[in-house]
C-alpha positions as CSV (number, residue, x, y, z in Angstrom):
1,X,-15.8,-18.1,15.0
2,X,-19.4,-18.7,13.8
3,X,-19.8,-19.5,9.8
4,X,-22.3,-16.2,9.8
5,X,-21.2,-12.8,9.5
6,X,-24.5,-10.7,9.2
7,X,-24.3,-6.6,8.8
8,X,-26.9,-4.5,8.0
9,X,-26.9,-1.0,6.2
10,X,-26.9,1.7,9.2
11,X,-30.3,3.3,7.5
12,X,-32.5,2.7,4.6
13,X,-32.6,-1.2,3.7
14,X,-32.5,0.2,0.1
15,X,-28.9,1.3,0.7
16,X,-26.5,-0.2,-1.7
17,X,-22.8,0.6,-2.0
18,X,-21.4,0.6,-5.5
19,X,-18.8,2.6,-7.6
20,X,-18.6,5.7,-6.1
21,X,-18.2,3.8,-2.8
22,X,-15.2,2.3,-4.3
23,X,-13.9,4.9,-5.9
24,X,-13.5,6.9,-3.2
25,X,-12.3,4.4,-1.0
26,X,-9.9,3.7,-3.6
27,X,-8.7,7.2,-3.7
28,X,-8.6,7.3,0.1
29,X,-6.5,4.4,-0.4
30,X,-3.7,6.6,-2.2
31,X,-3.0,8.2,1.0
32,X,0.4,6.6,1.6
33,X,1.3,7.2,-1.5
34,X,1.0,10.9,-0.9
35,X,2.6,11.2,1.6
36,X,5.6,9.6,0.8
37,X,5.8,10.8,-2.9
38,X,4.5,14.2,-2.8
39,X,7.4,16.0,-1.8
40,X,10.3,13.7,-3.2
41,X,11.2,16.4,-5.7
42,X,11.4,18.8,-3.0
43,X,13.7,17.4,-1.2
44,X,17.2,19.0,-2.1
45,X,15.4,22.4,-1.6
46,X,14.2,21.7,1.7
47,X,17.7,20.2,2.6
48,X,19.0,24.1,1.7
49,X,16.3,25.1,3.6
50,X,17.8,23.6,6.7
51,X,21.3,23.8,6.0
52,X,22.6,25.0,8.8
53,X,20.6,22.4,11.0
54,X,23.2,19.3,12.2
55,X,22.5,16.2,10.4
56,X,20.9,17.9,7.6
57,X,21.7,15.0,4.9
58,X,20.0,12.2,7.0
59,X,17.2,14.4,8.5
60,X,15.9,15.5,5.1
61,X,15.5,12.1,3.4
62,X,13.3,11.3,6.8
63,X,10.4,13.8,5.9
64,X,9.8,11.5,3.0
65,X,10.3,8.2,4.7
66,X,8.7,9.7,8.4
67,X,5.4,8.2,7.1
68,X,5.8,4.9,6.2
69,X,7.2,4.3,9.3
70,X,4.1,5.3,11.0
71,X,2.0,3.2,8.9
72,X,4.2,0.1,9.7
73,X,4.4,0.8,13.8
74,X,0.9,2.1,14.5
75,X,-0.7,-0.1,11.9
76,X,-2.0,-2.5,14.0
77,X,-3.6,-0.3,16.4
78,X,-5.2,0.9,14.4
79,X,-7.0,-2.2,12.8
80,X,-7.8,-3.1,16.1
81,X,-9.5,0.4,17.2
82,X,-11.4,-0.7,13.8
83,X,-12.3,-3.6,14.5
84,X,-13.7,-2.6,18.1
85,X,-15.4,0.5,17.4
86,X,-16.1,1.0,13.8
87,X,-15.1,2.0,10.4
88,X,-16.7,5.4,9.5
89,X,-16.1,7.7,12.5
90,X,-12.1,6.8,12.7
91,X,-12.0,7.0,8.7
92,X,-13.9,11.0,8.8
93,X,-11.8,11.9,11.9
94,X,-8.1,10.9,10.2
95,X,-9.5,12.3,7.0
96,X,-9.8,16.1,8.9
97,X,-6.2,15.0,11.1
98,X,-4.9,14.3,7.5
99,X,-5.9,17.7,5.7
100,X,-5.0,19.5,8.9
101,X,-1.5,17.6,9.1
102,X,-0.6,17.2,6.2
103,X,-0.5,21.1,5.3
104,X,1.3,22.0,9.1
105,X,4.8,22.7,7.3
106,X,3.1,25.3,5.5
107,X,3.5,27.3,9.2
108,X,5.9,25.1,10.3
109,X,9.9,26.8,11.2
110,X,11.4,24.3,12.3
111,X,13.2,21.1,10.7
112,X,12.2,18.8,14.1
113,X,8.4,19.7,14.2
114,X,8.3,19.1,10.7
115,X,9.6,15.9,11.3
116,X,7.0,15.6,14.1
117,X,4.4,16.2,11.5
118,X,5.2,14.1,9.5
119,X,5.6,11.4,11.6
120,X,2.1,12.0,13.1
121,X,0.8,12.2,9.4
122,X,2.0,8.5,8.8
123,X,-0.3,7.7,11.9
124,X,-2.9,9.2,10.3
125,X,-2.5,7.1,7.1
126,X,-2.8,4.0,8.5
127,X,-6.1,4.9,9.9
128,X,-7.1,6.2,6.4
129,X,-5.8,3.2,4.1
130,X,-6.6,0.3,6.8
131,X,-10.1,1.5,7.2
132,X,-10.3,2.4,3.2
133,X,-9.2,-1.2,2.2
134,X,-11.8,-2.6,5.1
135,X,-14.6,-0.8,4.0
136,X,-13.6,-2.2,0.9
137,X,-14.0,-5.9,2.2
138,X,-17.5,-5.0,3.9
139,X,-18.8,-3.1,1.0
140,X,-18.1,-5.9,-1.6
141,X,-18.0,-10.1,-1.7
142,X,-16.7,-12.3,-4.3
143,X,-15.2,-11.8,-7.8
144,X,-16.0,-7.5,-7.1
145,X,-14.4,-8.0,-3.9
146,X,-11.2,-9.2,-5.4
147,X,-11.4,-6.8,-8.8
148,X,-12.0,-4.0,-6.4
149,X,-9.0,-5.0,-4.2
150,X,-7.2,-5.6,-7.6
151,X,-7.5,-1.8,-8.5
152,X,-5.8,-1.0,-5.4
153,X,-2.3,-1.5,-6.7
154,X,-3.3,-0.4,-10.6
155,X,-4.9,3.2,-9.2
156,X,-2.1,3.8,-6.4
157,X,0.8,3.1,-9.7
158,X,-1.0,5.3,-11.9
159,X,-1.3,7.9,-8.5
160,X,2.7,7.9,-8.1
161,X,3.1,9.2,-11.4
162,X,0.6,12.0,-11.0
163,X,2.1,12.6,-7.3
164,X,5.6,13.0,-8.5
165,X,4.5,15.2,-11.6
166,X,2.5,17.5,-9.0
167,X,5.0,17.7,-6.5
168,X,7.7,19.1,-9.1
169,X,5.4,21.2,-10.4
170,X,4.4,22.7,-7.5
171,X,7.9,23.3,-6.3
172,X,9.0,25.6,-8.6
173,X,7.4,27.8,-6.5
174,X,9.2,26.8,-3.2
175,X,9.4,23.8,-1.2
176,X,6.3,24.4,1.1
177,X,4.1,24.9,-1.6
178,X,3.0,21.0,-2.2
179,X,1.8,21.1,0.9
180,X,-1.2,22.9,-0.3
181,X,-2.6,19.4,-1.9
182,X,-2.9,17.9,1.3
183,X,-6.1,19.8,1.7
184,X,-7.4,17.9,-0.7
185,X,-8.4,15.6,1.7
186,X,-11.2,18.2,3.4
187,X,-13.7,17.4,-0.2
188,X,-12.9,14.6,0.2
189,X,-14.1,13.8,3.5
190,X,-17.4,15.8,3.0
191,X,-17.9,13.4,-0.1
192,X,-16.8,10.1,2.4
193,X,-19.5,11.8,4.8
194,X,-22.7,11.8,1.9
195,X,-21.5,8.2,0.6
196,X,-20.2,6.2,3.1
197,X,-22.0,4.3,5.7
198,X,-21.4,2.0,8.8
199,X,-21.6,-1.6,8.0
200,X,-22.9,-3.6,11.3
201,X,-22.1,-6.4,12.6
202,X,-24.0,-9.1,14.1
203,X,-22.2,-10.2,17.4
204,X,-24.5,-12.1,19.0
205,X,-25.2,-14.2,15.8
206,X,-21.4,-14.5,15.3
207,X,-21.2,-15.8,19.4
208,X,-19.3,-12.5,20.4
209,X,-20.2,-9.9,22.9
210,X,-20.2,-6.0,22.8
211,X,-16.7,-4.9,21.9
212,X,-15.2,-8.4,21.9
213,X,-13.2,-9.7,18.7
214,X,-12.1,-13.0,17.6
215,X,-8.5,-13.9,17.7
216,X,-6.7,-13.5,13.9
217,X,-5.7,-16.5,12.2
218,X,-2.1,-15.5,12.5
219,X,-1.2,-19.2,11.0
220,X,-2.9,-18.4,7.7
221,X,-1.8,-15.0,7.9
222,X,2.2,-15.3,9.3
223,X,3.1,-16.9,6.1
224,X,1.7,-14.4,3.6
225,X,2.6,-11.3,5.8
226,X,6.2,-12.4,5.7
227,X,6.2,-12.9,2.1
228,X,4.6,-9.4,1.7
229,X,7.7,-8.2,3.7
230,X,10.1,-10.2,1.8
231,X,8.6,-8.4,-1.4
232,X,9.0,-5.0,-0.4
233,X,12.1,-5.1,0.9
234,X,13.9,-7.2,-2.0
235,X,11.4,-6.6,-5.1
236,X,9.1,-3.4,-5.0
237,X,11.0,-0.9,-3.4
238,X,14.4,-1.9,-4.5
239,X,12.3,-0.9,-8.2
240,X,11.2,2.2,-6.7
241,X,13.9,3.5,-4.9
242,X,17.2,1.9,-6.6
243,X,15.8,2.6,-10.2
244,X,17.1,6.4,-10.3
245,X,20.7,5.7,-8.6
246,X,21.3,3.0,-11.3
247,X,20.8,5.5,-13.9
248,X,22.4,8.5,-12.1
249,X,25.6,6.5,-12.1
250,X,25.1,5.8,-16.1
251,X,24.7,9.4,-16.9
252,X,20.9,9.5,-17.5
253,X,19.5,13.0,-16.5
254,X,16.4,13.5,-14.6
255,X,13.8,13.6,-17.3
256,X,15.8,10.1,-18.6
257,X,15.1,8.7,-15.0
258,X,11.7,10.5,-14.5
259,X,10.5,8.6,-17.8
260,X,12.3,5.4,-16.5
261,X,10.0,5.5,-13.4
262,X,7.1,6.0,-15.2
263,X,7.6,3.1,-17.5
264,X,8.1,1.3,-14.3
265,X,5.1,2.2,-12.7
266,X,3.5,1.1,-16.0
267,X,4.8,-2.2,-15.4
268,X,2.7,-2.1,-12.2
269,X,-0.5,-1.3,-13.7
270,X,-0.1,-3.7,-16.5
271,X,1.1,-6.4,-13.5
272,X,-2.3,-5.8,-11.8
273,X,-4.4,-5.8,-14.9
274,X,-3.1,-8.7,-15.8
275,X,-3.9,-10.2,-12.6
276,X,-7.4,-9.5,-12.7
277,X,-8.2,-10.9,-16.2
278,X,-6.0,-14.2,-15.2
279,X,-6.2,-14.7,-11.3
280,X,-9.7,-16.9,-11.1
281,X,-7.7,-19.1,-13.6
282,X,-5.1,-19.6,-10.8
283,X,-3.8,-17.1,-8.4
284,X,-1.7,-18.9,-6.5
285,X,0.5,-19.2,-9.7
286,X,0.2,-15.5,-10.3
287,X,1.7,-15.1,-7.0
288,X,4.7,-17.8,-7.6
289,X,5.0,-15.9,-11.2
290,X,5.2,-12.5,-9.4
291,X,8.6,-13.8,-7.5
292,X,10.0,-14.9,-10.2
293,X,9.0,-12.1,-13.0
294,X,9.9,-9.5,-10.7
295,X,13.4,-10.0,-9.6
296,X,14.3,-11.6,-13.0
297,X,14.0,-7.8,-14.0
298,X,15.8,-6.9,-11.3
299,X,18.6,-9.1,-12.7
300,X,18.3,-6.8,-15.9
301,X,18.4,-3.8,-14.3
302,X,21.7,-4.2,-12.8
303,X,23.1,-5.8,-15.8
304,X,22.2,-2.6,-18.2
305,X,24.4,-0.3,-19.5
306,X,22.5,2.3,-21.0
307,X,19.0,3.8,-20.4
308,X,17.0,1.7,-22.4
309,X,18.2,-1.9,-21.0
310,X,17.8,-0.6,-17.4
311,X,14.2,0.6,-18.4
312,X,13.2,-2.3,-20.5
313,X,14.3,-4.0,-17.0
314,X,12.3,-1.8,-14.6
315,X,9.5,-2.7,-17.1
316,X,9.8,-6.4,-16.3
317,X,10.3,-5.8,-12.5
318,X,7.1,-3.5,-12.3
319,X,5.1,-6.5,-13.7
320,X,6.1,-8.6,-11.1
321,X,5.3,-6.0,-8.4
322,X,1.9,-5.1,-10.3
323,X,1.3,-8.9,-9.7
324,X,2.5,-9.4,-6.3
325,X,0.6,-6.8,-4.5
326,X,-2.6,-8.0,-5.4
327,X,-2.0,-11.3,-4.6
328,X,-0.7,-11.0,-1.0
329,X,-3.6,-8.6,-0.5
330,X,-6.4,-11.0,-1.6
331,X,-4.7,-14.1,0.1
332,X,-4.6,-12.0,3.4
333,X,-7.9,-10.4,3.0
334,X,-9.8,-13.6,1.8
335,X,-8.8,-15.3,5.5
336,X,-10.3,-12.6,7.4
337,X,-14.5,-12.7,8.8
338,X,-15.9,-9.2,9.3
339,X,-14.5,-9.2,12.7
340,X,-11.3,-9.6,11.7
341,X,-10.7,-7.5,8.6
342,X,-9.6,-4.5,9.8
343,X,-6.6,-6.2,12.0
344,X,-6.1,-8.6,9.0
345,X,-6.0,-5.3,6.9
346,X,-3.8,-2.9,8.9
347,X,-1.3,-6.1,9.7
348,X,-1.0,-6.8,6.2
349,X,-0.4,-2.5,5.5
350,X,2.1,-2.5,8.0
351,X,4.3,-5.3,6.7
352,X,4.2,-3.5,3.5
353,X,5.1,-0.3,4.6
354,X,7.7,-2.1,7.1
355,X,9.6,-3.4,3.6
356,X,9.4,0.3,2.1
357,X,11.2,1.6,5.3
358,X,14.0,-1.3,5.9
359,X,14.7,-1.9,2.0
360,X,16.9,1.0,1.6
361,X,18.7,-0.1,5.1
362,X,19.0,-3.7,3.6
363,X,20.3,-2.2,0.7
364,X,23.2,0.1,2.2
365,X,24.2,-3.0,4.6
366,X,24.6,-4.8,1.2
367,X,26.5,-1.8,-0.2
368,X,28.5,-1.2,2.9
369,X,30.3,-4.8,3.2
370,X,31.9,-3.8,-0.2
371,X,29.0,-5.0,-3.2
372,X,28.5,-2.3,-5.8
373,X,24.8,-1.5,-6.8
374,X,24.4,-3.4,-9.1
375,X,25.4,-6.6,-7.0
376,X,23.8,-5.3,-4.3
377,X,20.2,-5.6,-6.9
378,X,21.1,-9.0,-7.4
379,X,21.2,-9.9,-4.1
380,X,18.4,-8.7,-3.7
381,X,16.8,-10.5,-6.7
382,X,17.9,-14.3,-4.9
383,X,16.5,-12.8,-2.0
384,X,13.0,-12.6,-4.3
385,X,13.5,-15.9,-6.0
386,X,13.7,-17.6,-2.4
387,X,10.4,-15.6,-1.4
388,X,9.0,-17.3,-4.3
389,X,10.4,-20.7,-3.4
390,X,8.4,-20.5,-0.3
391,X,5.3,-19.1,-1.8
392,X,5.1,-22.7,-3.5
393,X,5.6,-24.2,-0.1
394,X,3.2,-21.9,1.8
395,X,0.4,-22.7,-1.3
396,X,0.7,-26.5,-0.6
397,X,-0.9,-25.5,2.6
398,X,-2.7,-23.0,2.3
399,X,-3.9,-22.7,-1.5
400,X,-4.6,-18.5,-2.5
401,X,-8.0,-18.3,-3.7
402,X,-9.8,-15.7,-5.3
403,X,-13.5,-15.9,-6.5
404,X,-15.1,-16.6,-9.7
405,X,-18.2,-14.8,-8.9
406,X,-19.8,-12.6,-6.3
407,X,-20.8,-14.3,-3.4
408,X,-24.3,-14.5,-2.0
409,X,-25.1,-11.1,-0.4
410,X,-27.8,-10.0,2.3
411,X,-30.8,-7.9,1.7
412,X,-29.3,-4.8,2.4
413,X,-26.2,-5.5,0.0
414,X,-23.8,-4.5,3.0
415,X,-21.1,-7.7,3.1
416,X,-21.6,-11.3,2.1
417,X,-23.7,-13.4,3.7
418,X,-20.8,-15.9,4.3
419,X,-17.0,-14.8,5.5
420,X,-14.2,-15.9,3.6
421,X,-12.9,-17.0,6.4
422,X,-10.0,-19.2,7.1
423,X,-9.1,-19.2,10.4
């Protein structure tokens, strides 16, 4: 792969991408989290819904967890459509699949085609956050790069919250009716459509030819996408999904576990915060930190015995979370060219949305050969601590840098002039 990786804004040289760029892609970015939140506290009364339909109580957990799947499966085809054919027309086309989608149980009758829907909607975000976080990389270089990329995990936290208030909310008026906020995503595509434009590449510069891609650097990459794995399953979505069974079985109610997972999603946001003020001072030891901070409140959490010691716990875990995400993102997305990043992207989106699905499997294997919950957490918490033993293996070799200042850009402020490539 050539050291140069040239674009060029798609129209006036005098084109420059800035905040509303990035704030929209960071909102576009949010899409997973809507689809898998949105309905959560809907859930029982779309399982009355479908009473009578056989294998109610595992099919209506799905039509949360339907969509993460799709992101972790189709994920990779999706960076590589990217890749090959451009950013901006897959991103407006799974923007309008989204909207129309994401509202289809509005009409919908029947359990399966709901399922169907919402399986197809996960396809759809991974085209929206893998080409949302790409745009990202071509938009911006250096230190705004990584602040930008930093946000990711602080405005998708702060997102949940909102999600989950919304979605109760909402379905006081019946189970279908959050459905509605899916259309949300029709503004926002004819905003994407005034702001956004197509970076270009430079193939001939960088020695490829029309439509041809460089290989990944999978043995820069394979390391920090199994770690992202390792994370999910054992750290971040043990937090998120395990929080609320701890305190069911203490007695808490569900406004005592809906402020519990708030405080823990403010752990997130002050995780991520806190790794952009500190992270050009060292990130690889933010990411070490992050395995170590976040299942030592994991540890707490299953050791509590009343609602404020489990919180005070998720507190601590969602720090470590609101440190590691940014860190495995950067480290993957800082090894990737412009020809690369939206494969590097999407692989790095579906190893994360691989953890959310299998971390409730890993957890009811764990429960099933006879641990209680709260053991079951702190397996899950060694689990963490060895991820973090081999992060300070894997940054021997391959150190996780972020920059202290933007890099040099080209005239049309589309990209850096150099890749951070590592390959």
């Amino acid at each position: 792969m050539s050291a140069s990786e040239a674009t060029s804004a798609p129209s006036s040289p005098a084109w420059r991408p800035g905040t509303p760029q990035a704030a929209l892609l960071l909102t576009a970015a949010c899409a997973s989290v809507l689809g898998s939140l949105l309905i959560a506290p809907v859930l029982p009364q779309l399982k009355r819904a479908f009473a009578a339909t056989p294998g109610i109580d595992t099919l209506a957990p799905m039509a949360m967890t339907l969509p993460a799947l799709g992101i972790a499966v189709l994920g990779p085809v999706v960076g590589w459509i990217t890749d090959r054919f451009g950013r901006t027309r897959l991103l407006f086309g799974a923007m309008l699949a989204y909207g129309l989608i994401g509202t289809a149980p509005l009409w919908l009758d029947s359990l399966t085609l709901i399922l169907v829907s919402r399986t197809l909607l996960g396809v759809v975000e991974a085209a929206v956050v893998t080409v949302a976080l790409t745009l990202l990389g071509d938009y911006f270089s250096g230190s705004r790069r990584d602040r930008y990329m930093s946000w990711h995990s602080v405005v998708t936290s702060i997102a949940a919250v909102g999600i989950l208030a919304v979605g109760g909310g909402l379905g006081s008026s019946g189970w279908r009716t959050p459905f509605w906020v899916y259309a949300g995503a029709l503004p926002l595509l004819a905003a994407m459509m005034v702001l956004l434009r197509e970076p270009q590449f430079d193939r001939a510069a960088a020695g490829l030819g029309v439509r041809q891609v460089s290989p990944l650097p999978w043995r820069a990459l394979a390391p920090l996408l199994t770690l992202t794995v390792v994370g999910a399953v054992c750290v971040f979505f043990v937090l998120q999904v395990q929080l609320s069974f701890v305190l069911d079985d203490l007695g808490v109610g569900s406004a005592g576990i809906g402020a519990s997972a708030a405080i823990a999603n403010a752990g997130v946001v002050a995780g991520s915060l806190s790794f952009m003020r500190w992270a050009r001072h060292g990130a690889g030891r933010l990411l070490v930190a992050a395995f170590l901070i976040g299942p030592a409140g994991l540890v707490l959490i299953s050791e509590g015995h009343d609602w404020t010691a489990v919180t005070a716990g998720a507190f601590v875990a969602g720090v470590g979370c609101g440190l590691m995400l940014p860190s495995l993102l950067i480290g993957t997305t800082s090894r990737l060219s412009f020809d690369r990043r939206g494969r590097g992207t999407a692989a790095w989106t579906s190893a994360f949305y691989l953890g959310q699905f299998l971390s409730p499997i890993a957890v009811g294997a764990l429960g099933a050969a006879g641990g209680s919950l709260p053991d079951t957490i702190r397996y899950c918490a060694l689990g963490g601590l060895l991820a973090g033993g081999a992060a300070v293996l894997l940054l021997r070799r391959h150190p996780l840098i972020v920059s202290a200042h933007d890099e040099p850009r080209h005239a049309d402020g589309v990209g850096p002039a150099e890749p951070a490539s590592h390959g």
